[in-house]
C-alpha positions in Angstrom: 78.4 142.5 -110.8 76.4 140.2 -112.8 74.9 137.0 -111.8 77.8 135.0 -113.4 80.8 137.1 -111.5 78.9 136.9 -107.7 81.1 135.3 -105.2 80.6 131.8 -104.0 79.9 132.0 -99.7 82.9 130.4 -99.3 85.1 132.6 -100.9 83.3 135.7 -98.8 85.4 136.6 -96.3 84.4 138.8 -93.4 85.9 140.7 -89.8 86.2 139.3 -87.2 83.7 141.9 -85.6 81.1 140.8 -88.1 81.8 136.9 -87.2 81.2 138.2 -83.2 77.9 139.2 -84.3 76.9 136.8 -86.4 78.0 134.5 -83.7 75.9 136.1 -81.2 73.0 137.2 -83.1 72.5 133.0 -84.4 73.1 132.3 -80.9 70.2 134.3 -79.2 68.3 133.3 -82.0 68.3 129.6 -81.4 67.8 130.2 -77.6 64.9 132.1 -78.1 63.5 129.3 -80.4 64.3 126.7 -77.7 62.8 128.6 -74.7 60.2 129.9 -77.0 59.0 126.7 -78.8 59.2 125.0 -74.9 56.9 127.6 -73.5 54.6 127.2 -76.1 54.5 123.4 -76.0 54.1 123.2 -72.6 51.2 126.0 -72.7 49.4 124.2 -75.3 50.0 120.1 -74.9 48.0 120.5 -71.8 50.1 118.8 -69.4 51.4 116.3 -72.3 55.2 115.9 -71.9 55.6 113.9 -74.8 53.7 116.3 -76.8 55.4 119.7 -75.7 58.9 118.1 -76.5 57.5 117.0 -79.6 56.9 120.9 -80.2 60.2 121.7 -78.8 62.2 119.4 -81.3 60.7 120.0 -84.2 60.6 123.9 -84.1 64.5 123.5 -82.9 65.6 121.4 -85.8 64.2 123.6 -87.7 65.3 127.1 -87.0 69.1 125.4 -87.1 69.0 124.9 -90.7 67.9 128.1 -91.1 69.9 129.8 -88.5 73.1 127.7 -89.9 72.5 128.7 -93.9 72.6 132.3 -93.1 75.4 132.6 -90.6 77.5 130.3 -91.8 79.1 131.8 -94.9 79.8 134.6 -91.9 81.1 132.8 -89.3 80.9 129.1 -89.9 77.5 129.3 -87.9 79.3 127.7 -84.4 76.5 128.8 -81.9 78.2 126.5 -79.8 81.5 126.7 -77.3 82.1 122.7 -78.0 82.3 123.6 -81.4 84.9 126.4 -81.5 86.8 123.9 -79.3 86.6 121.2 -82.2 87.8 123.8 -84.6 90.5 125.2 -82.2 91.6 121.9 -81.6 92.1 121.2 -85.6 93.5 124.9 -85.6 91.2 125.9 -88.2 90.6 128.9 -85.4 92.7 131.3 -83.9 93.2 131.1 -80.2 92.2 134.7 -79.5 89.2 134.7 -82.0 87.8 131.4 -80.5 87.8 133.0 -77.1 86.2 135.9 -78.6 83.9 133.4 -80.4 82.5 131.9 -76.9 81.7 134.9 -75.3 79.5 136.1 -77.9 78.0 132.7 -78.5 77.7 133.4 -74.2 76.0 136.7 -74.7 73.5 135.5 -77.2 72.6 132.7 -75.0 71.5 135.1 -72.3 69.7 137.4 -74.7 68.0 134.6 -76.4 66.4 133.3 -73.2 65.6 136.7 -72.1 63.6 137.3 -75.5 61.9 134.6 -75.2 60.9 135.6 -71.7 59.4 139.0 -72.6 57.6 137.3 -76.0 55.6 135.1 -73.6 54.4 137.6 -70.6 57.4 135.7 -68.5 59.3 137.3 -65.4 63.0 138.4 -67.4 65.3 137.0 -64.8 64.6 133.5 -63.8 66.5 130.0 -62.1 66.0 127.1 -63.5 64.8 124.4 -60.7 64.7 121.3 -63.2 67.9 119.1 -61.7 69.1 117.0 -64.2 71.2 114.9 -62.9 72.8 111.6 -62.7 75.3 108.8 -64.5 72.6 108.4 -67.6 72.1 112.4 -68.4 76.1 112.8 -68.4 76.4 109.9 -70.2 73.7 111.4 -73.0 75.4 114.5 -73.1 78.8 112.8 -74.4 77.4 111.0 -76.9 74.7 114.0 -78.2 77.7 116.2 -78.4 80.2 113.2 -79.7 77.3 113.0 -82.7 76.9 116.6 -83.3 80.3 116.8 -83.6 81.0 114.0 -86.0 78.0 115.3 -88.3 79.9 118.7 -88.3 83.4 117.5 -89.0 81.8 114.5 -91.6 79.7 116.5 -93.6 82.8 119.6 -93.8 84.7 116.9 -95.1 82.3 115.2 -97.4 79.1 117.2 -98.6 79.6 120.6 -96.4 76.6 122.3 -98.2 74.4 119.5 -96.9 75.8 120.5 -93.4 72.5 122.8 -92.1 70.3 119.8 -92.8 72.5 117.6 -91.3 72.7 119.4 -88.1 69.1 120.3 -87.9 68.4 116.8 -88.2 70.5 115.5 -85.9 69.1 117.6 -83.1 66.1 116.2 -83.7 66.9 113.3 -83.4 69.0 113.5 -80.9 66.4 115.3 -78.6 64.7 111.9 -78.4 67.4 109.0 -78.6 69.6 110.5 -75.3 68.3 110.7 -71.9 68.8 114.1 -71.4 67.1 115.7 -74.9 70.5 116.5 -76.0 71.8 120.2 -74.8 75.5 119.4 -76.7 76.2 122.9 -76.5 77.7 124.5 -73.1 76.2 127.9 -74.1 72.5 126.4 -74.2 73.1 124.9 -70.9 74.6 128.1 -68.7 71.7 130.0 -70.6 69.1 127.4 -69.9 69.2 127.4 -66.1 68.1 131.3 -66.4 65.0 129.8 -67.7 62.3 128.0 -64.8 60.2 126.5 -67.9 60.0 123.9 -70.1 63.4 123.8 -71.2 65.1 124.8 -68.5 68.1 123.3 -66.1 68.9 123.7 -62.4 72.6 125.6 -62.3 73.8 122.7 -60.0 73.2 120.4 -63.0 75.2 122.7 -65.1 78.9 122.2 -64.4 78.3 118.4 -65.0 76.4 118.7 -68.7 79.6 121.1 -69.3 82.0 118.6 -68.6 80.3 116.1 -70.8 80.1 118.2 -73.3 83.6 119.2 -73.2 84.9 115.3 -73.6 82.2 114.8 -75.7 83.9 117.1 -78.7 87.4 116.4 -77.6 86.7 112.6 -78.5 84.9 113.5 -81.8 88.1 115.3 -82.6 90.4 113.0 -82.1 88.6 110.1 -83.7 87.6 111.8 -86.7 90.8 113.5 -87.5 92.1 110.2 -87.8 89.2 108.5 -89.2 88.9 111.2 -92.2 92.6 111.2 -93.0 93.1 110.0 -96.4 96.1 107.6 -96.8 98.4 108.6 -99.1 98.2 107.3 -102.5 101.1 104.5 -103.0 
């Protein structure tokens, strides 16, 4: 096939068990970038917090444009149970494959933090002690996953090649604007509190991030849907 004939990615189309992996594989890639980039910051800022978040972000924004521009012409790059939700919601996803979708996104979590782990000499199985807790980090996690959502379903709608960039810079962002250095992803959280470092998250302080996260998408849903709708032309 010449260069001329070669499929654009979003006419590819691929199985579902290629979308599972994908899914997963992205996933435990981006945990082992979160965990990894945490351990390093903290091992190397020398007891500066500022500074090891610092490292954290900016090697985390990163690897999501990357990690989003290759998976996502597979499997629309979701990493992230709040955003199968957003796209079962707007039934862009089958019920059945979104399920599908969050376990593996689940399993690479837990594989991504264990990676990390064995890169940097840690023990394998960990818990998290870092609570995180309280009215302010619930009311971060809304809004971080709220935003993440609307740059998702805003730049599908309007400049969707622009969308890893978007996302990666978001995140960034987002790490330092909300109280709780935005998790917006219920995967990252569950696998986070298997990690006692930098980045990790006491399981009690779990169900509550969840939650937030959860109405955090749901609302980005529903405003945006309407928000994007085109009115018909008179």
């Amino acid at each position: 096939m010449s260069r001329s004939e070669a499929p654009s990615p979003q006419s590819l189309t691929f199985s579902l068990i290629r979308q599972l992996v994908a899914e997963g594989l992205g996933t435990a890639l981006l945990l082992a970038v979160v965990i990894g980039s945490g351990i390093m910051g903290d091992r190397l800022s020398a007891g500066n917090v500022a500074l090891a978040l610092l490292g954290n972000t900016l090697s985390t924004g990163a690897a999501l444009v990357v990690l989003i521009t290759i998976f996502g012409p597979v499997s629309g790059a979701h990493f992230n149970p709040a955003v199968t939700l957003a796209f079962l919601l707007k039934k862009e996803i089958r019920p059945t494959a979104a399920v599908l979708f969050v376990l593996a996104q689940g399993v690479g979590a837990v594989a991504g933090v264990f990676a990390a782990h064995a890169m940097f000499g840690e023990a394998i199985l960990q818990v998290s002690g870092k609570l995180r807790d309280g009215p302010s980090q619930m009311v971060s996690e809304v809004i971080a996953t709220f935003g993440l959502l609307a740059t998702i379903l805003g730049c599908i709608r309007f400049s969707a090649g622009f969308t890893p960039v978007a996302v990666g810079l978001y995140i960034t962002s987002a790490y330092w604007f909300t109280a709780s250095t935005s998790f917006a992803n219920p995967a990252v959280t569950l696998a986070r509190s298997l990690s006692d470092t930098f980045a990790g998250i006491a399981p009690v302080s779990v169900p509550a991030f969840i939650v937030a996260q959860i109405a955090g998408a749901v609302m980005a849903v529903g405003l945006f849907e309407w928000l994007l709708k085109e009115e018909p032309t008179p």
